[in-house]
N, C-alpha and C positions, 0 to 999 in steps of 0.2 A: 743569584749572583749579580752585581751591582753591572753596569754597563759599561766596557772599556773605551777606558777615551780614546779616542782619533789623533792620531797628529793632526798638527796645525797644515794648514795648505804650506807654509814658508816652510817649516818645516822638510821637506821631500821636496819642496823647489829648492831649496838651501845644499840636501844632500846630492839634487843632479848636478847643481852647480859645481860644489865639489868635485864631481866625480869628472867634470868637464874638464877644469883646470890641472887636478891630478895627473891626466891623459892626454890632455890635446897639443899637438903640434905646437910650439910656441910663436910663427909662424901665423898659423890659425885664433890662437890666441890676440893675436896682436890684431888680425881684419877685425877680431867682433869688437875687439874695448873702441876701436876706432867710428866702427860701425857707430856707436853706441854716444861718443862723443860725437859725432853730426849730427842725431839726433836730438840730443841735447843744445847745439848750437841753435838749432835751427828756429827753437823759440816753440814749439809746438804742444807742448803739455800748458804752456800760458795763455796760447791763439786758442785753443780747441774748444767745446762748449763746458760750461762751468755750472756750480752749485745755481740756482737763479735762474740759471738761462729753460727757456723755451722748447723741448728737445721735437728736432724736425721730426713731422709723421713719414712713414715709409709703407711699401708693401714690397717686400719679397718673396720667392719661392721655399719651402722648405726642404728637407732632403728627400721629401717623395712627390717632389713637385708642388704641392698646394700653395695656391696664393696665401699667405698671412700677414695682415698689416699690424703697425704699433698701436693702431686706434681701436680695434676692435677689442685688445689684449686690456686697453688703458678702461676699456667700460666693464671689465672683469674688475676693476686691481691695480694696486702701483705694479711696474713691469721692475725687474732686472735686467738689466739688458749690456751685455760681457760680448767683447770683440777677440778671437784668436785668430792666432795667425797661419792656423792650419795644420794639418791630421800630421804634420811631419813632423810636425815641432811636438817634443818628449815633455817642455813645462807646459803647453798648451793641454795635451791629453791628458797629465795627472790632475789640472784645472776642470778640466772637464771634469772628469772620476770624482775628484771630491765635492765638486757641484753636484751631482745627480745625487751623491751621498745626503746631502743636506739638502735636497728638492723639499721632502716633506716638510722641512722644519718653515722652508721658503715659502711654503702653498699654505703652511698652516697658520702664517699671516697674513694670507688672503693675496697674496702674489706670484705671480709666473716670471718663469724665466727665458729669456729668447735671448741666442749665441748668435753670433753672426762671424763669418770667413770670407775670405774672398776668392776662395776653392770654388773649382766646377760643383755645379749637385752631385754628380756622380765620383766625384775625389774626395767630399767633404767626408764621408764614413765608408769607412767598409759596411757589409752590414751586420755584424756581432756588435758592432758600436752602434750603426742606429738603432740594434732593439733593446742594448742597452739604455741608452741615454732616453729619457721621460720626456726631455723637456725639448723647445722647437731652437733646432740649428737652421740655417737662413744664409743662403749664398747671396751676399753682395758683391756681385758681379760688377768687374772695374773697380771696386771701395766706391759705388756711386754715395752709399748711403755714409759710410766713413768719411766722404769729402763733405756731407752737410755738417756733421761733428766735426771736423776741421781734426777729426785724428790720426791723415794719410801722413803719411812719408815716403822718400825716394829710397832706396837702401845705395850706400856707397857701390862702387865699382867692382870693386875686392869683394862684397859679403855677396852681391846680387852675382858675382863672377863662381863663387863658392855654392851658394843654393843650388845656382843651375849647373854645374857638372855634379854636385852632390845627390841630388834629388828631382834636378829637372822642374824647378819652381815654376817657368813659364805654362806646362802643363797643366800643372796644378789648378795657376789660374786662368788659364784660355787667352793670357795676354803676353805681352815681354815690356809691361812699365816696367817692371819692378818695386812696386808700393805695394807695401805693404800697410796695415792698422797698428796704432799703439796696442797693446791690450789692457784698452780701456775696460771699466766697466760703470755704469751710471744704474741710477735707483729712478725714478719717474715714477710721481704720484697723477693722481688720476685727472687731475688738470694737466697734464703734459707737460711739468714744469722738472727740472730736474734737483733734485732733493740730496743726492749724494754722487760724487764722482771722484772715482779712484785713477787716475793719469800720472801713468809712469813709466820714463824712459827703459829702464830699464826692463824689456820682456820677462826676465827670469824673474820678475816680483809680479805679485796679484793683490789682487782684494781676497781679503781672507774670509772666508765665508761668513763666520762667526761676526765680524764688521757688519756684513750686508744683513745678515738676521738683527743684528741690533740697529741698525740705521732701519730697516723694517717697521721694530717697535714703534721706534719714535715718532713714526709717523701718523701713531693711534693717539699719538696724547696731544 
């Protein structure tokens, strides 16, 4: 039998969206598009580091504590290297899920993949998710290492007011900024140089897997 295609990642991002708008408070509606316009004001998917740029080295913990740096990973292989905004958020998880979907396809270009959140280690997964997930998630604690990517933000009053009666965000992350990461995702070849960066306001869109597997190729020729 031939192999059933997969939906696209936008795809199932498109359908939660939906399923947001359908339902949500209008109310609620109206904090997130505003949410969402400060972000966009603020100039930050044009400041944050770009195709060209240099990407800073790091080393973080993973979710079972291990030190893991970006340097060690870069003498393997160009890295993936994707920012979410944490286990709360429903487009982050299905990003996840279809990432590990398409791990192999990702290693079988000779590349690895390292997530990074600004969750505690011990909120970043349950553990049915870290034995699901292959590949290494990475608490960046405070966004130290999203502040060198220049892809932190403040969240307005109203959405950081929402998080935290909703879910209790400050938990989450062991602080009360309220910054949050774009959910960037950047490709870095093995000079540490950054080859492909997806920067988008808006959280409900991703890099679509199938993009990062082909920006992968191109970087054989």
């Amino acid at each position: 039998m031939p192999e059933l295609t997969k939906p696209t990642l936008k795809s199932l991002l498109d359908a939660k969206k939906d399923d947001f708008d359908a339902h949500a408070p209008e109310d609620k509606k109206q904090d997130y598009a505003e949410g969402l316009e400060a972000v966009e004001k603020s100039g930050i998917v044009e400041t944050a580091k770009q195709v060209g740029d240099l990407a800073p080295n790091f080393t973080l913990n993973n979710a079972i504590g291990k030190a893991v740096s970006l340097s060690e990973y870069l003498e393997k292989g160009p890295v993936v290297l994707t920012w979410y905004r944490g286990g709360w958020c429903p487009y982050c998880n299905l990003t996840l899920q279809r990432l590990q979907q398409e791990l192999n396809n990702i290693q079988a270009e000779g590349a690895n993949l390292l997530a990074l959140s600004p969750e505690l280690p011990d909120n970043s997964m349950n553990t049915a998710e870290k034995n699901a997930l292959k590949f290494e998630v990475l608490s960046d604690i405070g966004n130290n290492v999203g502040k060198t990517y220049g892809i932190i933000f403040k969240l307005t009053d109203a959405v950081a007011e929402r998080y935290q009666d909703g879910f209790n965000l400050h938990g989450f992350n062991g602080d009360t900024s309220d910054e949050l990461p774009l959910a960037a995702t950047y490709i870095i070849n093995q000079n540490g140089e950054i080859t492909y960066a997806f920067l988008e306001v808006d959280y409900r869109k991703r890099a679509e897997p199938a993009d990062l597997i082909n920006a992968l190729k191109n970087l054989k020729e």
